[in-house]
C-alpha positions in Angstrom: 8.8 16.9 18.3 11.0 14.1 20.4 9.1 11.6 17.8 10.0 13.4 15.0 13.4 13.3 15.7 13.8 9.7 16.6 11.9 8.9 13.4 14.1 10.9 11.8 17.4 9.2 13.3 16.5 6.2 11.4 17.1 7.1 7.9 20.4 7.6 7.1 20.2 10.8 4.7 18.8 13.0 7.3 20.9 11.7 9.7 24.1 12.5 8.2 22.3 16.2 7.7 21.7 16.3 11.5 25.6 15.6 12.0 26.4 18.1 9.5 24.5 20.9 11.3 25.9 19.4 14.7 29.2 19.3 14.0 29.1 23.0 12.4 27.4 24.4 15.7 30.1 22.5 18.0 32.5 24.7 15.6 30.3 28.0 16.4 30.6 27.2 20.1 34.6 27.0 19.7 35.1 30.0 18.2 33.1 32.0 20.5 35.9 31.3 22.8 38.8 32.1 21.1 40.3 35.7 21.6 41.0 38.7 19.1 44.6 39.1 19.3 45.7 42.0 21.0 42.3 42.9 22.9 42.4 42.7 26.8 39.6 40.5 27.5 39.3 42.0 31.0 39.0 45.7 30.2 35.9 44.8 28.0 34.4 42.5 30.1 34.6 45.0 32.9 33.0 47.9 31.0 30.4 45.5 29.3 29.5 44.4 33.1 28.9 48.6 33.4 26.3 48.4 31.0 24.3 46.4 32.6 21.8 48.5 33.6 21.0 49.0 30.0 19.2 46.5 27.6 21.5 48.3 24.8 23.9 45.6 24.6 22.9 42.5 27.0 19.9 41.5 23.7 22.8 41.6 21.5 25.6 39.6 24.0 22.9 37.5 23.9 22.4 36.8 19.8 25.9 36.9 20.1 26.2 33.5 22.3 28.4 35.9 24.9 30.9 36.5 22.6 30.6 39.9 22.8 31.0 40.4 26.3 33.9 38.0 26.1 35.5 39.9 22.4 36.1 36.8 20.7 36.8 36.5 17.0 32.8 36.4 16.7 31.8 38.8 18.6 29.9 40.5 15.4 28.5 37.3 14.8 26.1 37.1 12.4 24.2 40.6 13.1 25.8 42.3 10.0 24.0 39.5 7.8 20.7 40.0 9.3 21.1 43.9 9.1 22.4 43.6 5.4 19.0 40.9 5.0 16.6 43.8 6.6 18.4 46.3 3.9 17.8 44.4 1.0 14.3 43.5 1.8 13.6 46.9 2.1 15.6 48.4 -1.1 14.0 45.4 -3.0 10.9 47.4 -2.2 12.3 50.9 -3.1 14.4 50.1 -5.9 12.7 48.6 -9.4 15.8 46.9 -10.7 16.4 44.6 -7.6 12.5 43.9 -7.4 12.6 42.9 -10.7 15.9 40.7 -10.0 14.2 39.3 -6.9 10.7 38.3 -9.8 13.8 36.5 -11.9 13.7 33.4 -10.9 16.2 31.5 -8.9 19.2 33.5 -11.1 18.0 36.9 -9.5 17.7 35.2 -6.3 21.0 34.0 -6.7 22.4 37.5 -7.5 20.4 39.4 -4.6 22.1 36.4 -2.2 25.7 37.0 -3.8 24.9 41.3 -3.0 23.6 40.6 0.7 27.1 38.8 1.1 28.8 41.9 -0.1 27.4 44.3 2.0 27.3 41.8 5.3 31.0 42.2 5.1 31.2 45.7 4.2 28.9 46.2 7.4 31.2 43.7 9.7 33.9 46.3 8.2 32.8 48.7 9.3 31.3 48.0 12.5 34.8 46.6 13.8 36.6 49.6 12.5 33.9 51.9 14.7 34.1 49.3 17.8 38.1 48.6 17.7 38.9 52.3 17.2 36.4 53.7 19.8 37.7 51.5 22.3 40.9 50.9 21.4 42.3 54.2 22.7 40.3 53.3 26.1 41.9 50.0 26.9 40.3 47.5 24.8 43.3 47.2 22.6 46.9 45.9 25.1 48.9 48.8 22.5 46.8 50.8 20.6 49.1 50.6 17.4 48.1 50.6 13.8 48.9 46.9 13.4 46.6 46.0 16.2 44.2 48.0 14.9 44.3 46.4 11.8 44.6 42.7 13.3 41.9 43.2 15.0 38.8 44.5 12.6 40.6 41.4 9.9 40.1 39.3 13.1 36.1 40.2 13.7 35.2 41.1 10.1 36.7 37.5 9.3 34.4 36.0 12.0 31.3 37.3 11.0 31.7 36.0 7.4 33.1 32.5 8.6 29.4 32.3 10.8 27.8 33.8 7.3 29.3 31.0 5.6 28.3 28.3 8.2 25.0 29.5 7.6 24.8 29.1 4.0 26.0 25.1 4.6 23.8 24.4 6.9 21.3 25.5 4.4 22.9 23.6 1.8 24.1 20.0 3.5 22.0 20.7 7.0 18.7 20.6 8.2 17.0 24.5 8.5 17.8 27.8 7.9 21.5 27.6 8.4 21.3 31.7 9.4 18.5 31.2 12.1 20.3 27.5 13.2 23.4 29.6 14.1 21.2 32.5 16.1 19.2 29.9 18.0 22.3 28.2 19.2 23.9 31.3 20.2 20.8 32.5 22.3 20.3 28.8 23.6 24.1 28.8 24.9 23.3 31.9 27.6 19.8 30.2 28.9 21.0 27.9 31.2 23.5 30.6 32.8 20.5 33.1 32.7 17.5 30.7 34.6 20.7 29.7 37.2 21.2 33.1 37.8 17.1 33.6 38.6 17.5 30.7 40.5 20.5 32.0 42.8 19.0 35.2 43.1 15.2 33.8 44.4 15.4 30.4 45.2 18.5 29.0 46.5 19.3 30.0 50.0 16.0 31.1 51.1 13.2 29.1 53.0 11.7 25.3 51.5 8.2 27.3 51.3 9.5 30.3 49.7 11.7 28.4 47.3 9.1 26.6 46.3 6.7 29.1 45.6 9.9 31.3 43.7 10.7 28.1 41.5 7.0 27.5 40.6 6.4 31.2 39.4 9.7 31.3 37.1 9.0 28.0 36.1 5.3 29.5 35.3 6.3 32.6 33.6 8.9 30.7 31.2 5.9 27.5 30.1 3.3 30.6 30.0 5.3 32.6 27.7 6.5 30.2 25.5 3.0 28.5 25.2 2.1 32.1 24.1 4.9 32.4 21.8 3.6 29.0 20.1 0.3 30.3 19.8 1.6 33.6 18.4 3.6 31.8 15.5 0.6 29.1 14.5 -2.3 31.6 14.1 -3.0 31.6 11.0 -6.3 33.0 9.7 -7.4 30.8 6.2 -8.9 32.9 3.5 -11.2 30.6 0.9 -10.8 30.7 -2.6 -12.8 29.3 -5.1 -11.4 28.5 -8.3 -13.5 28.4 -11.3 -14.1 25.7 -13.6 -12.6 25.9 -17.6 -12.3 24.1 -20.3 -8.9 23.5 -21.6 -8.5 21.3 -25.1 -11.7 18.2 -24.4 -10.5 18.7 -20.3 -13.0 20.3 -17.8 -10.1 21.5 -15.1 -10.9 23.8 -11.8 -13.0 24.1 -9.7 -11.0 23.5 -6.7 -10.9 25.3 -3.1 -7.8 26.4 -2.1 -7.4 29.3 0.6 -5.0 32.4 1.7 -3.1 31.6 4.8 -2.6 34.9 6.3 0.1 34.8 9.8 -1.4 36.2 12.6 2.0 37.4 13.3 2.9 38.2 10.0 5.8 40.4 10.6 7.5 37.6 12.7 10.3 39.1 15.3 10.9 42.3 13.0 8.8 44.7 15.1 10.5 44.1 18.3 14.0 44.3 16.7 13.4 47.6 15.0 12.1 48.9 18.1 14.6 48.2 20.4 17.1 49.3 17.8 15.4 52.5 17.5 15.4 53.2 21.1 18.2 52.1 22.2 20.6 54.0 19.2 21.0 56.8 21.6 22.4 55.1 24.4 24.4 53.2 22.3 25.9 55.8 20.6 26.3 57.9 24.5 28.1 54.5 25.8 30.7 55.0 22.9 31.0 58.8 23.4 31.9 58.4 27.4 29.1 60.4 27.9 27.8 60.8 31.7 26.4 64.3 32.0 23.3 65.9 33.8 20.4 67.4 32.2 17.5 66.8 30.3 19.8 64.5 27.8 20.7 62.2 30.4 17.0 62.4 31.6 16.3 61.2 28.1 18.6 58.6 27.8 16.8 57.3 31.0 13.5 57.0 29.7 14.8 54.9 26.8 16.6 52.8 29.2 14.7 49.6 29.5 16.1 49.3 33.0 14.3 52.1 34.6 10.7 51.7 32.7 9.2 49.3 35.1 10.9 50.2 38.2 8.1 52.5 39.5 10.3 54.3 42.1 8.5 58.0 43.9 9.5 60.7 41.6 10.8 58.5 38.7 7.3 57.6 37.3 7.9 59.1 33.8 10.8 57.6 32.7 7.8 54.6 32.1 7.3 56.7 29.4 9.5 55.0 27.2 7.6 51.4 27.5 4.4 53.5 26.4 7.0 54.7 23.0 7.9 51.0 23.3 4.3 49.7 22.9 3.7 52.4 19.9 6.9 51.7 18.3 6.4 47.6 17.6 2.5 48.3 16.5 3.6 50.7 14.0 6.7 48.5 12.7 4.3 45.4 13.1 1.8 47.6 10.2 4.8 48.8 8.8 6.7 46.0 7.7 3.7 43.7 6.4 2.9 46.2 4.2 5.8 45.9 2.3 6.1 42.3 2.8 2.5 41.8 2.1 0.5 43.0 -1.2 -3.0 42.8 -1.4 -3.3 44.3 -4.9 -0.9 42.1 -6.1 -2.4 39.0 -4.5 -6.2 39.9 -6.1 -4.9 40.7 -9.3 -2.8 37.1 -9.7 -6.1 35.5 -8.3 -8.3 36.8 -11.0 -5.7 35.8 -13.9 -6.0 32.4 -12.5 -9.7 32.8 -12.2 -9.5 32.3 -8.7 -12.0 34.6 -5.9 -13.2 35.2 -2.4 -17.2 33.3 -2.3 -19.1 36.6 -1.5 -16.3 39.6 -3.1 -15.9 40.4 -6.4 -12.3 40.2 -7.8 -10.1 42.9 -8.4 -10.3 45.8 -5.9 -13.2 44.9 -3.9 -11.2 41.5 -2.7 -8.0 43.6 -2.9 -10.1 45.8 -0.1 -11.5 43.2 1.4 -8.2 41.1 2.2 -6.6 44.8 3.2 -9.5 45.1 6.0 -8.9 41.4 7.3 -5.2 42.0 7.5 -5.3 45.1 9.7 -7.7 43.4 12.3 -5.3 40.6 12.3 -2.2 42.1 12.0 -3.3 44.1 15.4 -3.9 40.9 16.9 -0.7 40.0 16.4 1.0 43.2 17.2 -1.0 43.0 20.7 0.1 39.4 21.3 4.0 40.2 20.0 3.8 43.3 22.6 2.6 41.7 25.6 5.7 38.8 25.1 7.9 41.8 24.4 7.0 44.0 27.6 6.9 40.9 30.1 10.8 40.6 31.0 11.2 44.6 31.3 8.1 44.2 33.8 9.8 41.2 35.3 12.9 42.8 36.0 11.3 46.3 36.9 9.2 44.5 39.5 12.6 41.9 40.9 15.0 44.1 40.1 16.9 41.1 37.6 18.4 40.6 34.2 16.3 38.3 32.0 17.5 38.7 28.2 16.3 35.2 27.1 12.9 36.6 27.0 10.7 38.3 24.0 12.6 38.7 21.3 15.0 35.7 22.1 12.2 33.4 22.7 10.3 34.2 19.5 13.3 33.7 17.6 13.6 30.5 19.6 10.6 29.0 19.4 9.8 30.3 15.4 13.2 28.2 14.4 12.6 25.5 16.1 9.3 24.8 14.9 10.2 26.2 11.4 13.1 23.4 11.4 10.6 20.2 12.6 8.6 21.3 9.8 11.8 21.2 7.4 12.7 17.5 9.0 9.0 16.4 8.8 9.0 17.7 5.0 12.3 15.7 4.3 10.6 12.5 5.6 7.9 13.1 3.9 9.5 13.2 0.6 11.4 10.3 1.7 9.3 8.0 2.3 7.3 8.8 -1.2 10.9 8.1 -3.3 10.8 4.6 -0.8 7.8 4.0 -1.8 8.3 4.6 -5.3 11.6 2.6 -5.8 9.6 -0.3 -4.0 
């Protein structure tokens, strides 16, 4: 990677591209530090400190960068644009004129792009107006007047499409997904706060041996997870296909072998997020209600609390029940969303057009079966491996009673991005050197 990058340094085209993006992130970091007008910073930072307990809003404080916690003008950041993404993926699927706008070439592309835009702002709309006006009246807002009110959701709406927009240059003039580039950054800006605080909690202060052993074991646990996290993201299960030879005009063409590259973790980060979202709705929508009562509600709430799952304590055993839903939860989204992501019909039947089949299977349905059958087996693979880096940091602050929100989710994101981008810059080089070459 370090190679990649120096290489990269050296020709001036992708260098100016790696300033681009650079310069647009230091931009991202400076606005997560500027204030809503009107909002008292201290209020919020207090209650948000009150939630703690709860992994409701620490994952998204931490897509956020911290500006959530802190209320800056991007503290929506860009989760109304990867919400409005999910929506249209999934209407593209229920709806027959947007999947036949998404078949239309780059212009439908372009008009499905220029829709998710609409409705990331109509989300950050309406988000803001929910968060301003349920806190407002509970100190968030200094005066709880209608011009504040109004100043602020302008002020947050504003800043999520200003990061939306940053994402679509670094796209254009950067190097990587400009949308992913801006989520990375914001998760990589709490990491170093987060592994300082696991290192004031267990290593500094306490005995050379103990430290030792303390520093070795995070030190461990972060390597071991992200080499699994790598491992996740490259498997890749190669399908062969055989392509049969035809004569077009005097030409003999085909004949080649080509194959189906099929992701052992297909649906990428999607399981966990729908997940957690899922489960942790209700506490989310408690938190904004003031709710604190007794009963079996609150007992509820509990067992969808990441907090208490892996806590074990006498008499509390059951709220673990909500890491077994957990578990269930990202297999089923895991199945769930490569199915509609992922058509084997649809594969088999361009294959035979192009006189393309599996050596062994018969095309249409039997290979259509056939590629159905390898992609459950590998899709529960994936699942299994995705689950296991998703439950680790609930059992590892269960067991140490800490806050870890860097791992799972944040490092598949991490690690998917980053390797997604070398790829990109690799590519870029690539193509480079060919038009060198060329010219020469």
């Amino acid at each position: 990677m370090f190679t990649t990058l120096k290489n990269a340094f050296k020709i001036k085209e992708i260098r100016n591209k790696l300033f681009f993006t650079f310069l647009m992130l230091v931009v991202i970091r400076i606005g997560s530090q500027l204030p809503v007008p009107g909002v008292n910073r201290e209020y919020f930072a207090y209650w948000f400190s009150q939630q703690q307990a709860s992994d409701a809003f620490s994952l998204l404080d931490a897509f956020t960068g911290g500006s959530f916690s802190s209320m800056s003008i991007l503290a929506l950041n860009i989760n109304p644009y990867i919400t409005s993404s999910i929506i249209m993926q999934l209407l593209t699927i229920a709806i027959p004129k947007l999947e036949e706008m998404q078949r239309d070439g780059e212009d439908g592309r372009k008009k499905i792009t220029t829709i998710t835009r609409y409705v990331t702002v109509a989300l950050a709309l309406l988000e803001a107006s929910v968060m301003v006006i349920g806190f407002g009246n509970q100190g968030l807002l200094q005066e709880f007047t209608t011009m504040n009110i109004i100043t602020a959701v302008a002020a947050l709406t504003a800043g999520s499409a200003f990061l939306m927009w940053i994402g679509e240059r670094i796209t254009e003039k950067g190097v990587g997904n400009g949308i992913s580039i801006v989520l990375v950054i914001n998760i990589i800006s709490r990491m170093p706060q987060e592994i300082g605080g696991l290192f004031e909690q267990f290593v500094f202060g306490k005995k050379v041996a103990i430290a030792v052993v303390a520093a070795a074991i995070i030190l461990a646990i972060i390597f071991g997870m992200t080499a699994l996290v790598v491992i996740l993201n490259g498997g890749v299960r190669k399908i062969p296909v055989q392509y049969a030879k035809k004569v077009q005009g005097r030409k003999m063409v085909g004949g080649q072998t080509s194959n189906i590259p099929l992701k052992v973790n297909t649906a990428g980060v999607i399981p966990i997020i729908f997940a957690s979202s899922i489960m942790q709705l209700p506490i989310i929508i408690s938190s904004f209600a003031k709710y604190s009562g007794t009963g079996i509600w609150s007992e509820i709430l509990k067992a969808l609390n990441s907090g208490y799952w892996c806590k074990f304590t006498a008499g509390q055993w059951y709220y673990s029940i909500g890491l077994v839903l957990y578990i269930v939860l990202v297999i089923f989204f895991a199945y769930f969303y490569t199915s509609i992501t992922f058509n084997p019909l649809e594969i088999s039947e361009n294959m035979k057009k192009q006189g393309g089949f599996i050596p062994g299977i018969r095309p249409g349905k039997p290979t259509s079966d056939y590629l159905t059958r390898i992609l459950n087996y590998i899709i529960f693979i994936g699942a299994v491996g995705l689950t296991i880096v998703g439950i680790l940091p609930f059992i590892f602050n269960g067991v140490f009673n800490t806050s870890v929100s860097f791992g799972g989710t944040s490092l598949i994101i991490v690690v998917s991005v980053v390797l997604e981008t070398m790829k990109q810059i690799e590519s870029q080089m690539l193509v480079r050197n060919y038009k060198g070459f060329l010219n020469d």
